[in-house]
KETOR-241712 format. One record per residue: x, y, z of N, C-alpha, C in turn. Coordinates in steps of 0.1 Angstrom, whole numbers, plus 5000, padded with zeros to 4 digits. Example, Ala and Ser with C-alpha at 12.3 -4.5 7.8 and 13.67 -1.06 7.14 Angstrom:
513249435078512349555078513249675078
512849785071513749895071512950005079
END
This chain:
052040836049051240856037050941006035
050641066045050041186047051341296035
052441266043053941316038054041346026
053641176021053941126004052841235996
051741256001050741285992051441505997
052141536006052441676006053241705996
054441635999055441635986054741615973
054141535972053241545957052741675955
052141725964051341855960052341965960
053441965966054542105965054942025948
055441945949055841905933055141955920
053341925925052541965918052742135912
052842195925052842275925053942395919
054942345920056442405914056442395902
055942285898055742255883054742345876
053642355884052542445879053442605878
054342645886054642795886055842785872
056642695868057642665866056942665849
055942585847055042595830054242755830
053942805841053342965840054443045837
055543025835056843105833057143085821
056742935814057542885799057343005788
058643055789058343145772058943045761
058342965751058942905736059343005730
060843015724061143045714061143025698
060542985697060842925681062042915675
062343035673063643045664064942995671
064843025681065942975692065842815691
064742785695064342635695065142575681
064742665670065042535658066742595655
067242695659068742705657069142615668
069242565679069942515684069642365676
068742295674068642185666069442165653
069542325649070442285638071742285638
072442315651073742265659073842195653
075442165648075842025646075341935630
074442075624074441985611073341895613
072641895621071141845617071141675625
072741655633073141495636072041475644
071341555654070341515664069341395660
069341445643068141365640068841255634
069941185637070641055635069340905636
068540915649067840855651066740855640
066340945637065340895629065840885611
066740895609067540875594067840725596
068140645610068740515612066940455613
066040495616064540465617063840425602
064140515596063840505582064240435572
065640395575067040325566066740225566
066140175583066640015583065539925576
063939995578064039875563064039875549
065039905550065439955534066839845532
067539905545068839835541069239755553
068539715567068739635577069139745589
068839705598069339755608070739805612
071439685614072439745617073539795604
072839815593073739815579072940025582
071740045585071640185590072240265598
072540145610073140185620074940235613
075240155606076740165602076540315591
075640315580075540425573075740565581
074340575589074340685601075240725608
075940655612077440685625078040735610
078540675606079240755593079040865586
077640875584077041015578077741105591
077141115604077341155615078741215612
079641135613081041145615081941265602
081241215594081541305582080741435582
079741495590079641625591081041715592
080841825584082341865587082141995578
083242055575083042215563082942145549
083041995545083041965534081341945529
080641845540079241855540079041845554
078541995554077742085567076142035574
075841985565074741895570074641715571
073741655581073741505581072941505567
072041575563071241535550072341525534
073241655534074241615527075141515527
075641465539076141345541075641245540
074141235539073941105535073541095525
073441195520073141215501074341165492
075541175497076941085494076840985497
076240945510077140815513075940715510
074340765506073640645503073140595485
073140495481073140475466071440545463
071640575452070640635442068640535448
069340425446067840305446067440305461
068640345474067840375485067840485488
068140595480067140745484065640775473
065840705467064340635461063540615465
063840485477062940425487062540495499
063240595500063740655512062340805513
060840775522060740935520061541035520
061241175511061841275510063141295527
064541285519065441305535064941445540
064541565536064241665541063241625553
062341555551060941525558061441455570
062141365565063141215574063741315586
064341395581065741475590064541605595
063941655596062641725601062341715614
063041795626062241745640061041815640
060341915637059241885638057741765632
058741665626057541545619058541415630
059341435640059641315642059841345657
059441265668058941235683059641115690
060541045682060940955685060140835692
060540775706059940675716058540715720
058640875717057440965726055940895724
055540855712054140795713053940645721
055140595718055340435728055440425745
056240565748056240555759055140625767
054540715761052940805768052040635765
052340585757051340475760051040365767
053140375772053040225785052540335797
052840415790052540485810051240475811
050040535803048940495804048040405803
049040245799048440175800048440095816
049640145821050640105837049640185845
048840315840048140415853046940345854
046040315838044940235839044940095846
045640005843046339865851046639915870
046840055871046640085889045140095891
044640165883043540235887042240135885
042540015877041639915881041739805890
043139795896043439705906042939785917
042539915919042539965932040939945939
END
């Protein structure tokens, strides 16, 4: 045990030297996101779609927007401005906002919450 709790603390600790080093870029940060035409954010355009038009009928729009990035439309937001009808970009919040990684986190609030609910559920059995 003794071991397990050492290693934890060098872990601790690499990690602590390793976030004192973090320089954010911004601008770096949001160009590399825009790699590729904006597809990163597939997931959350397929999040938004499906209740509008079903799950997997999002799923099928998306892979396709996806696929059709290209020099004709350079962005996933352009491509889905073609490929979806008028009455579901209607229903649809603003695609600008939708396709926006800084308004979208994906699994991140679901999974910070099993985990804290999995640390509380240790720390009362102990």
């Amino acid at each position: 045990m003794p071991l397990l709790f050492g290693y934890g603390a060098a872990s601790l600790a690499t990690a602590g030297r390793l976030i004192d080093g973090l320089q954010v870029d911004r601008e770096r940060m949001a160009a590399n996101l825009a790699l590729g035409g904006g597809t990163i954010m597939a997931e959350a355009a397929m999040i938004a779609l499906a209740p509008i038009v079903g799950r997997a009928r999002a799923h099928d729009i998306v892979y396709a927007a996806c696929r059709a990035v290209g020099p004709a439309r350079p962005t996933l937001e352009s491509a889905l401005r073609v490929a979806l009808d008028d009455d579901v970009v209607e229903r649809l919040p603003p695609l600008d906002q939708v396709l926006d990684p800084r308004r979208y986190l994906g699994e991140a609030d679901q999974v910070v919450e099993v985990a804290l609910n999995e640390w509380q559920d240790a720390v009362a059995s102990d």
